[in-house]
HTML snippet that shows the backbone in 3Dmol.js (N, CA, C, O; Angstrom):
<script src="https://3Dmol.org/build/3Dmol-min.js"></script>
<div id="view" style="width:600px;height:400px;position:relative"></div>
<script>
const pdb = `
ATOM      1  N   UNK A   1       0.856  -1.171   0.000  1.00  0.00           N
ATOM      2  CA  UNK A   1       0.000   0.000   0.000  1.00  0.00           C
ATOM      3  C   UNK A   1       0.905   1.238   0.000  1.00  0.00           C
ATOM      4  O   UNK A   1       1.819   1.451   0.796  1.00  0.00           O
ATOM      5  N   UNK A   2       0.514   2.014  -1.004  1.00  0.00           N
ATOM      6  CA  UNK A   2       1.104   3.085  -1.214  1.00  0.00           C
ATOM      7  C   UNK A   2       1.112   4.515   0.092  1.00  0.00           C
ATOM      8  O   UNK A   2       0.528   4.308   1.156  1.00  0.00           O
ATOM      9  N   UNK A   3       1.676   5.613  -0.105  1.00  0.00           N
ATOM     10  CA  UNK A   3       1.436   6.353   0.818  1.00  0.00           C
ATOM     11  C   UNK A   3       0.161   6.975   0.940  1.00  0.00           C
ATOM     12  O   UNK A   3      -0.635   7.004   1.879  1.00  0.00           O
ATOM     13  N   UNK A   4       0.127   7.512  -0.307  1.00  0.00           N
ATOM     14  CA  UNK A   4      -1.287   8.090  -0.707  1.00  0.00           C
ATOM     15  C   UNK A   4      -2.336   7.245  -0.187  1.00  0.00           C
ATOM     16  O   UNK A   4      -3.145   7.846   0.520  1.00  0.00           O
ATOM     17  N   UNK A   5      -2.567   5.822  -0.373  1.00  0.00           N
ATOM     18  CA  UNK A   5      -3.494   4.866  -0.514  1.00  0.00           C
ATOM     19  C   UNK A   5      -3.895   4.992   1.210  1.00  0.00           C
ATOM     20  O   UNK A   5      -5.027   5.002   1.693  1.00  0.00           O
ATOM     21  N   UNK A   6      -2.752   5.068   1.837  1.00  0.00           N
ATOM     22  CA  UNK A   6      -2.539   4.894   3.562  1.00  0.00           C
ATOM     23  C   UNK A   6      -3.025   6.268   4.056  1.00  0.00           C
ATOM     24  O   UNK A   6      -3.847   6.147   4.963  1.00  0.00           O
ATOM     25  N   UNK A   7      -2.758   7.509   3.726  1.00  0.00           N
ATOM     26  CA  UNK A   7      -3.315   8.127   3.309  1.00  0.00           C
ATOM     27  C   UNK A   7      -5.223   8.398   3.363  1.00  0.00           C
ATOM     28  O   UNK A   7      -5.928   8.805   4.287  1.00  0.00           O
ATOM     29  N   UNK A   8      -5.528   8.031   2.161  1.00  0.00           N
ATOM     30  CA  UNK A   8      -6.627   7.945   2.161  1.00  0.00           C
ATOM     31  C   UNK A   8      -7.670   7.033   3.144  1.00  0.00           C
ATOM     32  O   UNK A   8      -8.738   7.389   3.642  1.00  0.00           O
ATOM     33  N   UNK A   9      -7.096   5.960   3.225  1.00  0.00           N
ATOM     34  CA  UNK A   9      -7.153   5.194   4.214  1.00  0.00           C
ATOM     35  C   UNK A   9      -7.676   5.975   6.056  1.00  0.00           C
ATOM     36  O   UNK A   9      -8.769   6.086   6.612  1.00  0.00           O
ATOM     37  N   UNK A  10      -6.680   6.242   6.345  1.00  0.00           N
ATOM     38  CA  UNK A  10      -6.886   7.567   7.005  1.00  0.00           C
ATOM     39  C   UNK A  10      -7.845   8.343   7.196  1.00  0.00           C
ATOM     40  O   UNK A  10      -8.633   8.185   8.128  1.00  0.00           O
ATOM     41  N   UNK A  11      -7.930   9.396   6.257  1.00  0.00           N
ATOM     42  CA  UNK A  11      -9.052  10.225   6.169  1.00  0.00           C
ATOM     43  C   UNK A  11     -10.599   9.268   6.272  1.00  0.00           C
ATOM     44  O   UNK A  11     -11.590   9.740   6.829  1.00  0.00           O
ATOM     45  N   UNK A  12     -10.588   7.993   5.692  1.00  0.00           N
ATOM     46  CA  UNK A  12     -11.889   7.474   5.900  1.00  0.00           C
ATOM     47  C   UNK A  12     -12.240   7.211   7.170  1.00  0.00           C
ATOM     48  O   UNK A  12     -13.281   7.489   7.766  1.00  0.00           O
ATOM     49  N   UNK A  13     -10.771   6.355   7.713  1.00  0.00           N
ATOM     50  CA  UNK A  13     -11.472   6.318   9.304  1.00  0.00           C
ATOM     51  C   UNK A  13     -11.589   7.305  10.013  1.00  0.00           C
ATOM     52  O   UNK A  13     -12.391   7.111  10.927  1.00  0.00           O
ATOM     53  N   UNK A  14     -10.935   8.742   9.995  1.00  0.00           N
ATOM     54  CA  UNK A  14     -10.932   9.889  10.782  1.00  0.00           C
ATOM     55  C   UNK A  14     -12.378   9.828  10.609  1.00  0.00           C
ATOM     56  O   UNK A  14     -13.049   9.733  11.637  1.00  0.00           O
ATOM     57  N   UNK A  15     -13.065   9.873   9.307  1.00  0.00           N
ATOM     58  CA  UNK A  15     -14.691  10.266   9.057  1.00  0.00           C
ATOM     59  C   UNK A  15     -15.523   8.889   9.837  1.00  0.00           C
ATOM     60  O   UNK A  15     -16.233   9.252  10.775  1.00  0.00           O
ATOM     61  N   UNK A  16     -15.520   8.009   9.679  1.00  0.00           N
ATOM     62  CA  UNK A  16     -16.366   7.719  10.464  1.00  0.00           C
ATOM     63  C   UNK A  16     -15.948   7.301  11.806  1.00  0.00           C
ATOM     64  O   UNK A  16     -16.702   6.486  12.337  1.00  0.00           O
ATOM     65  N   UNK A  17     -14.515   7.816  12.742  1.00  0.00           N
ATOM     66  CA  UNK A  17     -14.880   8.455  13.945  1.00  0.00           C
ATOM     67  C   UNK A  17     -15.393   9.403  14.241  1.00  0.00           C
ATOM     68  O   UNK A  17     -15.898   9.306  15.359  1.00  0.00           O
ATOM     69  N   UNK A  18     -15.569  10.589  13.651  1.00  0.00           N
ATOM     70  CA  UNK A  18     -16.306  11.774  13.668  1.00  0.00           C
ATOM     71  C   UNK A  18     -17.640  11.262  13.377  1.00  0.00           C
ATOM     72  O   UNK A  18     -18.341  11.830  14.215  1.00  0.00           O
ATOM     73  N   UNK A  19     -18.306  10.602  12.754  1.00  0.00           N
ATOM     74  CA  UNK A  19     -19.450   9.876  12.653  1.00  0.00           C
ATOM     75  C   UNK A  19     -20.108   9.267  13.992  1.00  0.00           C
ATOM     76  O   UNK A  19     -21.197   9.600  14.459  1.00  0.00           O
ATOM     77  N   UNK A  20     -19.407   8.508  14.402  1.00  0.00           N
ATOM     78  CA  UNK A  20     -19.604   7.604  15.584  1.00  0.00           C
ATOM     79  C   UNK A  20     -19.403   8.506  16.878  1.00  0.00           C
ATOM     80  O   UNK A  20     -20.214   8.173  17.742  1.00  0.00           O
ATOM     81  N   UNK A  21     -18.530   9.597  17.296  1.00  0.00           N
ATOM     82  CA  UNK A  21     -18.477  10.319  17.990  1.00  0.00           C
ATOM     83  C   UNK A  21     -19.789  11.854  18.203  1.00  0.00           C
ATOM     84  O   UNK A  21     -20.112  12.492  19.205  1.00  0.00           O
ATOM     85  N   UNK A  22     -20.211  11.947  16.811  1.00  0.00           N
ATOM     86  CA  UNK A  22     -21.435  12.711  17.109  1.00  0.00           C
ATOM     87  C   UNK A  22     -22.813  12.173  17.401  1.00  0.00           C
ATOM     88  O   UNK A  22     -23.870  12.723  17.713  1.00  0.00           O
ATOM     89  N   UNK A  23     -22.383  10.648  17.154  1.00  0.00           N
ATOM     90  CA  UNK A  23     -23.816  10.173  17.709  1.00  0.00           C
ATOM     91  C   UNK A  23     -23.964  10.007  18.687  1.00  0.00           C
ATOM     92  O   UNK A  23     -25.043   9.582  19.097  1.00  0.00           O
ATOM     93  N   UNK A  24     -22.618  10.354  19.735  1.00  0.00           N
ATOM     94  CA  UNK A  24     -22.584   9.401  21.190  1.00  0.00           C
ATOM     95  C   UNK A  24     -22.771  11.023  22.124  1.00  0.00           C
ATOM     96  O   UNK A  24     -22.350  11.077  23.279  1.00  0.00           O
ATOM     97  N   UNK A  25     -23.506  12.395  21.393  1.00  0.00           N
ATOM     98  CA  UNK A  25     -23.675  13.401  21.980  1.00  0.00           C
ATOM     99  C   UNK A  25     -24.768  12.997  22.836  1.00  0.00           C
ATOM    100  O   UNK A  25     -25.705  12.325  22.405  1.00  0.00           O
ATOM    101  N   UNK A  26     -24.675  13.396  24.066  1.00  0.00           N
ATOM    102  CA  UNK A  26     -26.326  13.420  24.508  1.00  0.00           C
ATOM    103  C   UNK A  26     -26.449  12.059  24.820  1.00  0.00           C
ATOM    104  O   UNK A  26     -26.602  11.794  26.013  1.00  0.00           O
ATOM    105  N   UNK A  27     -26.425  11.369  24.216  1.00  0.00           N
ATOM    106  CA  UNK A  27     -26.865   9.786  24.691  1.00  0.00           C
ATOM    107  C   UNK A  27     -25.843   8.450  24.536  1.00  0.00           C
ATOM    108  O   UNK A  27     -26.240   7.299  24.721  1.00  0.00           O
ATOM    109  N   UNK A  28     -24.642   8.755  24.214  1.00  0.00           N
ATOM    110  CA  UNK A  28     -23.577   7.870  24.468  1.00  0.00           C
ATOM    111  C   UNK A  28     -23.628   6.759  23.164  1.00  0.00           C
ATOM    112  O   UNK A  28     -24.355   6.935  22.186  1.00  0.00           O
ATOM    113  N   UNK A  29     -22.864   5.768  23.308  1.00  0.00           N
ATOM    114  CA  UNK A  29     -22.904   5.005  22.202  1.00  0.00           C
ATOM    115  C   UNK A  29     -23.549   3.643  22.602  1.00  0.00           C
ATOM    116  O   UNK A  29     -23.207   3.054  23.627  1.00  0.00           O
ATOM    117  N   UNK A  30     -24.503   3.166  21.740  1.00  0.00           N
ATOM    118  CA  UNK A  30     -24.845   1.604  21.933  1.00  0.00           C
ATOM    119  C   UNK A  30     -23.555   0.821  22.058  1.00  0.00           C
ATOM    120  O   UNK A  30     -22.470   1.383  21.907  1.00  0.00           O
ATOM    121  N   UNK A  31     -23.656  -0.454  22.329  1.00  0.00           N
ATOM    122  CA  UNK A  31     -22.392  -1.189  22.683  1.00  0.00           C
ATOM    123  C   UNK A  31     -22.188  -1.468  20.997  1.00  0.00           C
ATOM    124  O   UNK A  31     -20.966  -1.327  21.040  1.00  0.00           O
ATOM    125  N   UNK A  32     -22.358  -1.654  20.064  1.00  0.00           N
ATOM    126  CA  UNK A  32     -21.943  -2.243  19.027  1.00  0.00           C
ATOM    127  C   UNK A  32     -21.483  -0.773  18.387  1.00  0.00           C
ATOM    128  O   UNK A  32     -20.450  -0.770  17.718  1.00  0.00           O
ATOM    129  N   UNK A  33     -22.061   0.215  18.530  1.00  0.00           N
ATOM    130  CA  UNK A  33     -21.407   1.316  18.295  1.00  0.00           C
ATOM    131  C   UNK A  33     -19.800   1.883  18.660  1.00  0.00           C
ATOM    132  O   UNK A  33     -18.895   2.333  17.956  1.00  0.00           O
ATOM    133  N   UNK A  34     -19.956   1.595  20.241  1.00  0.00           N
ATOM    134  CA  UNK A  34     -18.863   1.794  20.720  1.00  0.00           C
ATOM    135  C   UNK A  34     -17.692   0.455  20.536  1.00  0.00           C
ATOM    136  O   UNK A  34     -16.510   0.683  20.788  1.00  0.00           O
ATOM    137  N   UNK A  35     -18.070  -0.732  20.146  1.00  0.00           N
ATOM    138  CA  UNK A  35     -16.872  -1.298  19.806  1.00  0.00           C
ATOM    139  C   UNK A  35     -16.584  -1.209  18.170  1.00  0.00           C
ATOM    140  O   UNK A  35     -15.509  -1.621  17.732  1.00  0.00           O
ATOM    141  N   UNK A  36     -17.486  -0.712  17.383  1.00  0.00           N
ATOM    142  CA  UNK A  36     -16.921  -0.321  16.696  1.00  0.00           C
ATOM    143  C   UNK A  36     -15.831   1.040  16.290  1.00  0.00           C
ATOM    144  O   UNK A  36     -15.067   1.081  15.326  1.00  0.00           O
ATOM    145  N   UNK A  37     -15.999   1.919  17.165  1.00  0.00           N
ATOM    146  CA  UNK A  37     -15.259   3.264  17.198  1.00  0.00           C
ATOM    147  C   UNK A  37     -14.175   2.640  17.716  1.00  0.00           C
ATOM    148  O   UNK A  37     -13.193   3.134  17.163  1.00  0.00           O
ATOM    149  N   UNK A  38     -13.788   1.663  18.627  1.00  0.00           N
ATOM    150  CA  UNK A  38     -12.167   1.237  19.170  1.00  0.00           C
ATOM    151  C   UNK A  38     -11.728   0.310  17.998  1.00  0.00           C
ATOM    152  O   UNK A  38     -10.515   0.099  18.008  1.00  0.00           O
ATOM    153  N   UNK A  39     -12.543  -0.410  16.799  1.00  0.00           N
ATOM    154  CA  UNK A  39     -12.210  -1.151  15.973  1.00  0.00           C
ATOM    155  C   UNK A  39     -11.614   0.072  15.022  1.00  0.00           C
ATOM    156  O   UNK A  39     -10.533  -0.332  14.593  1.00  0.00           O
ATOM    157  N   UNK A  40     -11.824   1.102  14.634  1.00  0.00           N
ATOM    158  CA  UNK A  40     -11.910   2.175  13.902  1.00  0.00           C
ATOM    159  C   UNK A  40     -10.405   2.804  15.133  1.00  0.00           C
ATOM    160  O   UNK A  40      -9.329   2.594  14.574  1.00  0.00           O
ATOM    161  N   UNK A  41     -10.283   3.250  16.098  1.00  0.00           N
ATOM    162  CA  UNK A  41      -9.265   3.713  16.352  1.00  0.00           C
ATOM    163  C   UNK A  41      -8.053   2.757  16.183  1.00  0.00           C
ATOM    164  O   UNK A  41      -6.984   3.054  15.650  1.00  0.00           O
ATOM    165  N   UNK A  42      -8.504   1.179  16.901  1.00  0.00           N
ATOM    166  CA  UNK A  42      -6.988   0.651  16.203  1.00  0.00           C
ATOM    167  C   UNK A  42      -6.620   0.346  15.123  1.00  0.00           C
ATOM    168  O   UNK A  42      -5.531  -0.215  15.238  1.00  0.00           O
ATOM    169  N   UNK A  43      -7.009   0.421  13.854  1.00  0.00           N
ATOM    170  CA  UNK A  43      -7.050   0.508  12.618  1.00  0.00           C
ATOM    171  C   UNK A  43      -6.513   1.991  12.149  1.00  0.00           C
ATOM    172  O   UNK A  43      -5.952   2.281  11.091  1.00  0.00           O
ATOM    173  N   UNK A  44      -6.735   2.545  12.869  1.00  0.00           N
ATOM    174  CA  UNK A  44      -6.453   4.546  12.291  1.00  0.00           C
ATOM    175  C   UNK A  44      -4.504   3.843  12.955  1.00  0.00           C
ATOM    176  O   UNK A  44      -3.556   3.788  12.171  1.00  0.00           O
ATOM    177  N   UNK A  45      -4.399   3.449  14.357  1.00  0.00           N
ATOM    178  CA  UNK A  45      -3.306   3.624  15.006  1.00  0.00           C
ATOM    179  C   UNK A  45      -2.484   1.908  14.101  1.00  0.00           C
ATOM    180  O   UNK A  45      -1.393   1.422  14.398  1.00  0.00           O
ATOM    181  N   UNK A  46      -2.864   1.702  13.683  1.00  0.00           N
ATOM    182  CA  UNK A  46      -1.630   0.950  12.388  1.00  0.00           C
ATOM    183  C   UNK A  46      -1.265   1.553  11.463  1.00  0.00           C
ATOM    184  O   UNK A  46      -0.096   1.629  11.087  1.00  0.00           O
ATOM    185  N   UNK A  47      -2.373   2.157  10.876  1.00  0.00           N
ATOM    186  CA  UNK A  47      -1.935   2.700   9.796  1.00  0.00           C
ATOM    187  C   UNK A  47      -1.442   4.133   9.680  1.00  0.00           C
ATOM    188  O   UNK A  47      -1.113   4.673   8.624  1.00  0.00           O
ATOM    189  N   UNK A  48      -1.427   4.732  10.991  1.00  0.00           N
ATOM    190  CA  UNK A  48      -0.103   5.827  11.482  1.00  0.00           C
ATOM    191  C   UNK A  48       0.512   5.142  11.626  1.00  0.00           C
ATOM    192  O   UNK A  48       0.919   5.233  10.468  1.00  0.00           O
ATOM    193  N   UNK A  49       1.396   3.990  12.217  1.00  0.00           N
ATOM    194  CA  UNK A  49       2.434   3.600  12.248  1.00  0.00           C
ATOM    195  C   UNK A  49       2.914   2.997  11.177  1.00  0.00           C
ATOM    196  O   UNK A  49       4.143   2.930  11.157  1.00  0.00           O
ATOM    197  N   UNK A  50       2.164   2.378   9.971  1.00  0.00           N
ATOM    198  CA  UNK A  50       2.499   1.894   8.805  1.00  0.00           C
ATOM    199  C   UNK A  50       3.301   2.987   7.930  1.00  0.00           C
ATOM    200  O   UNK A  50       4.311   2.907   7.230  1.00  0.00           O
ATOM    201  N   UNK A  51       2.387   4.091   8.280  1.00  0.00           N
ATOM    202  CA  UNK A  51       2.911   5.474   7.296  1.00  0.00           C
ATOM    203  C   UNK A  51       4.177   5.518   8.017  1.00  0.00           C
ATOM    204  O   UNK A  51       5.172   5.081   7.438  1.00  0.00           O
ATOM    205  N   UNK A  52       4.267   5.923   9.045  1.00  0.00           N
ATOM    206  CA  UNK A  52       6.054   5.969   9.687  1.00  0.00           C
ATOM    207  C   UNK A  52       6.510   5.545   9.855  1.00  0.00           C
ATOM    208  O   UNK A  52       7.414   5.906  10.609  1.00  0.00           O
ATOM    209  N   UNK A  53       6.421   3.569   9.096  1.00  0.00           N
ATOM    210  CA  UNK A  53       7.415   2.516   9.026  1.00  0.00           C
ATOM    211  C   UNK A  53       7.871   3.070   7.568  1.00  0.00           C
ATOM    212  O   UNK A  53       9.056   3.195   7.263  1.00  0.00           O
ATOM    213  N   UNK A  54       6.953   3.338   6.836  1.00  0.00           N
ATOM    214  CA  UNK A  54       7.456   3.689   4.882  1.00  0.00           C
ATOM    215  C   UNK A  54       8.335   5.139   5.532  1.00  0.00           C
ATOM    216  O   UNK A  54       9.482   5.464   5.226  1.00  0.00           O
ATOM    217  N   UNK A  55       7.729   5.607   6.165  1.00  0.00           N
ATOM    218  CA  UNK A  55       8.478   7.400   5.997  1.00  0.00           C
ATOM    219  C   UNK A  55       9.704   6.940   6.584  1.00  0.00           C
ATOM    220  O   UNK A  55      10.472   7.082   5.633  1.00  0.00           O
ATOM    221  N   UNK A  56      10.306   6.537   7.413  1.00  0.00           N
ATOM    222  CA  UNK A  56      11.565   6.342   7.938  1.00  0.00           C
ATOM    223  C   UNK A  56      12.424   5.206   7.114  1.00  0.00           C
ATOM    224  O   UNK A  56      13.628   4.950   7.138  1.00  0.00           O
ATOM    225  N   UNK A  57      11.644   4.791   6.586  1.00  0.00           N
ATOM    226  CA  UNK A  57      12.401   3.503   5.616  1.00  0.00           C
ATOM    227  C   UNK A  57      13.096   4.388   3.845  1.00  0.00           C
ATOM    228  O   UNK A  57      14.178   4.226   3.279  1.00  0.00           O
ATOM    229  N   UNK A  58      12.230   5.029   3.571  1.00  0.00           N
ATOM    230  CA  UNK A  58      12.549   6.275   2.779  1.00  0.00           C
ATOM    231  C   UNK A  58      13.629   7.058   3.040  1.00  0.00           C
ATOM    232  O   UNK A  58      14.644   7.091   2.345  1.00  0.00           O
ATOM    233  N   UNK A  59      13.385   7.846   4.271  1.00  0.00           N
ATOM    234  CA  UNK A  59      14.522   8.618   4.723  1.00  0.00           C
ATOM    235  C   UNK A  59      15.885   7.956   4.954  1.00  0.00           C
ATOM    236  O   UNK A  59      16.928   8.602   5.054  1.00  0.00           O
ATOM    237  N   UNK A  60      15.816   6.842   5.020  1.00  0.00           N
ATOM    238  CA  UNK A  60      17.443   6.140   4.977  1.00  0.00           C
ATOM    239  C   UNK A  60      16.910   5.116   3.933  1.00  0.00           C
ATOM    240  O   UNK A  60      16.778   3.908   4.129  1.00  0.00           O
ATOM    241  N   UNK A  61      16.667   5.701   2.957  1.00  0.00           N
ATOM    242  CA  UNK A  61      17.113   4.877   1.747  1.00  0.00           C
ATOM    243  C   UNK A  61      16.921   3.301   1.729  1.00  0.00           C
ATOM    244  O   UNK A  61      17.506   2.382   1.156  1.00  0.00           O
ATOM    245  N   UNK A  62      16.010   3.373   2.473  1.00  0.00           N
ATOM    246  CA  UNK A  62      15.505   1.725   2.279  1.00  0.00           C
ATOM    247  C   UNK A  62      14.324   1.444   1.608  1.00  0.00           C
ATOM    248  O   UNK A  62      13.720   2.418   1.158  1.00  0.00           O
ATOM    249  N   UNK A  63      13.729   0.055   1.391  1.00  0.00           N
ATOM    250  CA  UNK A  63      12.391  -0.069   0.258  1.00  0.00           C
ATOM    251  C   UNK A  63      11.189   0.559   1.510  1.00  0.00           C
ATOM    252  O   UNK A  63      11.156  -0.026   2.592  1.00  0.00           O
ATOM    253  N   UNK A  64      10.517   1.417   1.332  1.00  0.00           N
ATOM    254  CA  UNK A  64       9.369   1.424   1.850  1.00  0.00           C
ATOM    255  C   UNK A  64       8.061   0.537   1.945  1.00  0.00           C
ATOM    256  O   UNK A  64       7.275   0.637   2.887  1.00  0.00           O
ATOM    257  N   UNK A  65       7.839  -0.651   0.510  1.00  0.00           N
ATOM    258  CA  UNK A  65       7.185  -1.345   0.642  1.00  0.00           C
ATOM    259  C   UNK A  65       7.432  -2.526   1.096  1.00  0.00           C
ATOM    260  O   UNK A  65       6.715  -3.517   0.959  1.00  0.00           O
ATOM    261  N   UNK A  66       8.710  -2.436   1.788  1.00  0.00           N
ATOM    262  CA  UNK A  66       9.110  -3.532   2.690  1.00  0.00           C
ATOM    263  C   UNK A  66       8.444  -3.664   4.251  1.00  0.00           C
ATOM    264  O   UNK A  66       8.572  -4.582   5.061  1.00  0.00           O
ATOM    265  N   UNK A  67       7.700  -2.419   4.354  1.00  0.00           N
ATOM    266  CA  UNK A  67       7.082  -1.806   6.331  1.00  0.00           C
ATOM    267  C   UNK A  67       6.059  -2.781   6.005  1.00  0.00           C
ATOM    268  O   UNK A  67       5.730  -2.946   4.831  1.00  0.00           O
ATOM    269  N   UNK A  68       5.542  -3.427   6.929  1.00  0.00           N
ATOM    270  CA  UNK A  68       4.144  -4.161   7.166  1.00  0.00           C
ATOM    271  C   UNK A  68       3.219  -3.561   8.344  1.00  0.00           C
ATOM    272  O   UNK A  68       3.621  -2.663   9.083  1.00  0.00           O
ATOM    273  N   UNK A  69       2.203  -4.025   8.425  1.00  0.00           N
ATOM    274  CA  UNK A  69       1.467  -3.566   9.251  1.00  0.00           C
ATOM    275  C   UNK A  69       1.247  -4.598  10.146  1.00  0.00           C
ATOM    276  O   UNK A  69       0.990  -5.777   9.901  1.00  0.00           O
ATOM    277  N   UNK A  70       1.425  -3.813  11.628  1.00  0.00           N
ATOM    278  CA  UNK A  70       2.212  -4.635  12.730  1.00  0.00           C
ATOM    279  C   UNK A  70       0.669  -4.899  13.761  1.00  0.00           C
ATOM    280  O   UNK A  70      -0.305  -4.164  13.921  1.00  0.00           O
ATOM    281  N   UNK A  71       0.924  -5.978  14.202  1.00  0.00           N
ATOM    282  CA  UNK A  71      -0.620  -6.475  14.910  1.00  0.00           C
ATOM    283  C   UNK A  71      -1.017  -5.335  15.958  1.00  0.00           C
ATOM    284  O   UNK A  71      -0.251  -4.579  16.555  1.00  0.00           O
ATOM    285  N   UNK A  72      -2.748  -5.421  16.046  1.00  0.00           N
ATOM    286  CA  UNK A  72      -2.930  -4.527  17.094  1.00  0.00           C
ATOM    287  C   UNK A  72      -2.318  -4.031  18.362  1.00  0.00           C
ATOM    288  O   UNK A  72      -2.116  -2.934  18.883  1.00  0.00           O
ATOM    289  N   UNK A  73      -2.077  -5.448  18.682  1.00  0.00           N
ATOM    290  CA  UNK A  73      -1.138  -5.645  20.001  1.00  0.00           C
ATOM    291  C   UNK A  73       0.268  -4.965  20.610  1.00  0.00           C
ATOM    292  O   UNK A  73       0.577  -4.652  21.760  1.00  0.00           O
ATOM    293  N   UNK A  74       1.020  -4.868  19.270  1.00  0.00           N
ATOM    294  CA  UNK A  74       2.080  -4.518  19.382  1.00  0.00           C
ATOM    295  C   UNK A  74       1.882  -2.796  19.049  1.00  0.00           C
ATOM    296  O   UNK A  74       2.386  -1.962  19.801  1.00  0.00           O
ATOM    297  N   UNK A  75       1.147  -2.434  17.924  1.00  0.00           N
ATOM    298  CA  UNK A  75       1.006  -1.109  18.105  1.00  0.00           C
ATOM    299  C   UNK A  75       0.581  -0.260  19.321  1.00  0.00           C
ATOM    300  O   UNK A  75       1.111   0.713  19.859  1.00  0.00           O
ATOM    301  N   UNK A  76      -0.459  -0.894  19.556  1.00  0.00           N
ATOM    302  CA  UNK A  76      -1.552  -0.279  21.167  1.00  0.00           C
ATOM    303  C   UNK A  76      -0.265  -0.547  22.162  1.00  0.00           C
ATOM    304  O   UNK A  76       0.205   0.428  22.749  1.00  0.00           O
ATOM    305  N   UNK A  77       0.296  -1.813  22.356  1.00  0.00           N
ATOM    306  CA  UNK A  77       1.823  -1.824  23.001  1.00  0.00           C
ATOM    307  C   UNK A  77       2.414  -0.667  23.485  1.00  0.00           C
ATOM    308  O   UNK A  77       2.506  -0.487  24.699  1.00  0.00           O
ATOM    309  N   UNK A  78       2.892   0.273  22.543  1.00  0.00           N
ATOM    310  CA  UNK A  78       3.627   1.341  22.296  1.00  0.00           C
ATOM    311  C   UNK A  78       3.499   2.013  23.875  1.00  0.00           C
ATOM    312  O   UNK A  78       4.416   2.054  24.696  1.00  0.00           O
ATOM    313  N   UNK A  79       2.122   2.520  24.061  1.00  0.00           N
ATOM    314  CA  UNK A  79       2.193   3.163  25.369  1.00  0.00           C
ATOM    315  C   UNK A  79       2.410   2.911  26.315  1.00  0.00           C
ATOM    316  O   UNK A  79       2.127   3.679  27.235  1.00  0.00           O
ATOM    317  N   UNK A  80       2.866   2.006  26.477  1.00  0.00           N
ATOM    318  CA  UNK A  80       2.914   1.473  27.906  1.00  0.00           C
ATOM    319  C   UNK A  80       4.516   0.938  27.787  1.00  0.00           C
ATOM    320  O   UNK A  80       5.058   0.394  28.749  1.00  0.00           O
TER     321      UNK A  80
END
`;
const viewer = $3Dmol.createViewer("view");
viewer.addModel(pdb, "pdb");
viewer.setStyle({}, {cartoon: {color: "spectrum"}});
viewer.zoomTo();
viewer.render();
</script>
């Protein structure tokens, strides 16, 4: 997947968290709602890290379509 593609990618899930987040005004989210918005954030949080496995693989001259996209686990990982 290209940058652009990752990219776009992106922008779709930003939109339907903004989707899922204005419905939960006032009356919160049904449960299938709300596990879908954490299915939708860890999906947004791979594919930020996918983009800055290609962007740093670039910057030192390595293949960018060599970055994979790394399991939920290990991304969500990160903070802790």
């Amino acid at each position: 997947m290209a940058n652009g593609e990752i990219l776009g990618r992106i922008d779709e899930l930003i939109a339907e968290e903004h989707q899922l987040r204005s419905r939960s005004v006032g009356t919160g989210l049904s449960a299938d709602d709300q596990a879908q918005l954490t299915k939708v954030e860890q999906e947004l949080d791979q594919c930020w890290d996918l983009l800055r496995q290609r962007r740093a693989r670039t910057e030192f001259h390595e293949n960018p379509d060599e970055a994979s996209v790394r399991s939920v686990g290990e991304v969500e990982g990160y903070r802790q």
